[in-house]
N, C-alpha and C positions, 0 to 999 in steps of 0.2 A: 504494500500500500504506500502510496506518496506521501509524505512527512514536508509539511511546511510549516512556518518559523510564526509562534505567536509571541506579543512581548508587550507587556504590562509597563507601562510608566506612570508615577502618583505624584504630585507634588502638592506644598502646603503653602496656600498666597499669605504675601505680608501683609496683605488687606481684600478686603472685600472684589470681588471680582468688576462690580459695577463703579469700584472709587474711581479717581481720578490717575494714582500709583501705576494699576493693572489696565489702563485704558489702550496703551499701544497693544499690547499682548492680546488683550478682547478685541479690539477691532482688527486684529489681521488671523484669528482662529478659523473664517473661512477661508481666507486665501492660501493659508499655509496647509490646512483640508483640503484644498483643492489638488495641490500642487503634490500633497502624499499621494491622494485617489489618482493621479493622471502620471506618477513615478512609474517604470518596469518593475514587474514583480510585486507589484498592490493588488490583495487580495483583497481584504476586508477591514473595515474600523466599526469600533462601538460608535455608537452617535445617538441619540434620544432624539425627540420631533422636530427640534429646531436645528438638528443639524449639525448639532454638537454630542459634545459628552462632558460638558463642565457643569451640568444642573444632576447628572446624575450622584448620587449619595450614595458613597462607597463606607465613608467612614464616618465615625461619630464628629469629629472635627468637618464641618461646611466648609471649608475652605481649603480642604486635601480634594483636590481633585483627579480625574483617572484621564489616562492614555490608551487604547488599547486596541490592538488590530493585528492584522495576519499577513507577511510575506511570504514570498517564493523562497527565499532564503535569504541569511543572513548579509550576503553581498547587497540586496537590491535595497534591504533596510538600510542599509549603510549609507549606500549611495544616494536617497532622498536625505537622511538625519546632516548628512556632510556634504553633499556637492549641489544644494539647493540653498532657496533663500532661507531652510528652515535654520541652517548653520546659525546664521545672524542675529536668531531666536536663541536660540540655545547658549549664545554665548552672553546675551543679559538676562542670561536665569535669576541670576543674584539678585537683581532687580526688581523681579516680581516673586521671590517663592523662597521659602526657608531652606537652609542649608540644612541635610540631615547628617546623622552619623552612620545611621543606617543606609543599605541600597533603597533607590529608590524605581529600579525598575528589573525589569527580569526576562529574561527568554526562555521558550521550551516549545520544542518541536511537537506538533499535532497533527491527526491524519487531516490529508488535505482539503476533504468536507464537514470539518469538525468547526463548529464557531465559540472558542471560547468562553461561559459566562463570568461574571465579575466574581463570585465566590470561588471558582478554578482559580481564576487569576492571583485573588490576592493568598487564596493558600501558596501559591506558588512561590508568592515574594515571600512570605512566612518561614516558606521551607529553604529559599537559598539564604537571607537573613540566618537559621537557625544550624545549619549545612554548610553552607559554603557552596563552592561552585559543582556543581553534580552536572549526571546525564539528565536529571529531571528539571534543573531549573540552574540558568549558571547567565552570567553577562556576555559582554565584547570581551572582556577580561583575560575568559575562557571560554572560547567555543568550544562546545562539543555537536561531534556530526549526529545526521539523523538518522535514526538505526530505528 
């Protein structure tokens, strides 16, 4: 069976999603959705009716919100996270979202018509948090192949 790349990203805003702080970040959440869905190798992403997934409640804190979707593999994620304008994103993280100690995101290969739920997901970061880097859930760090 084909095995493709799912990967959970969470982060905590330093303020309200609607303040004035998170306002670049919110007003370019479609375009930089756009530009993941229109990447090689885009499978699928969470998103709820608006189009997003930042109104989804994942955690007891309102303000951790979730990441979450499915590539071809680890190469094509790579290539949208780094060779697109979402780079530019990810480098004012600081900016809009708490610094953790913990990981904040995770990988793990699934069969290829499987869609992850949000419960899979965050035991997943649970278990590489509680584990380290495994065949079950491991970062860029350490890839492991899909078997």
């Amino acid at each position: 069976m084909t095995k493709v790349l799912a990967q959970l990203n969470i982060a905590t805003a330093l303020a309200p999603l609607d303040s004035p702080q998170l306002a670049d970040f919110v007003d370019n959440l479609d375009r930089i959705n756009g530009v993941a869905e229109q990447s090689p190798g885009f499978i699928w992403r969470l998103k709820d009716d608006t189009g997003n997934a930042t109104d989804i409640q994942a955690f007891d804190n309102p303000q951790t919100i979730v990441n979450m979707s499915v590539w071809q593999d680890a190469d094509a994620l790579k290539n949208f996270m780094f060779k697109t304008d979402h780079l530019s994103f990810m480098k004012r993280k600081a900016q809009w979202f708490e610094k953790s100690s913990q990981a904040t995101y995770v990988l793990w290969w699934i069969d290829a018509e499987h869609r992850p739920t949000i419960t899979e997901a965050i035991a997943k970061l649970e278990y590489l948090r509680a584990h380290g880097e495994t065949q079950a859930a491991f970062s860029f760090k350490q890839l492991f192949p899909a078997i």
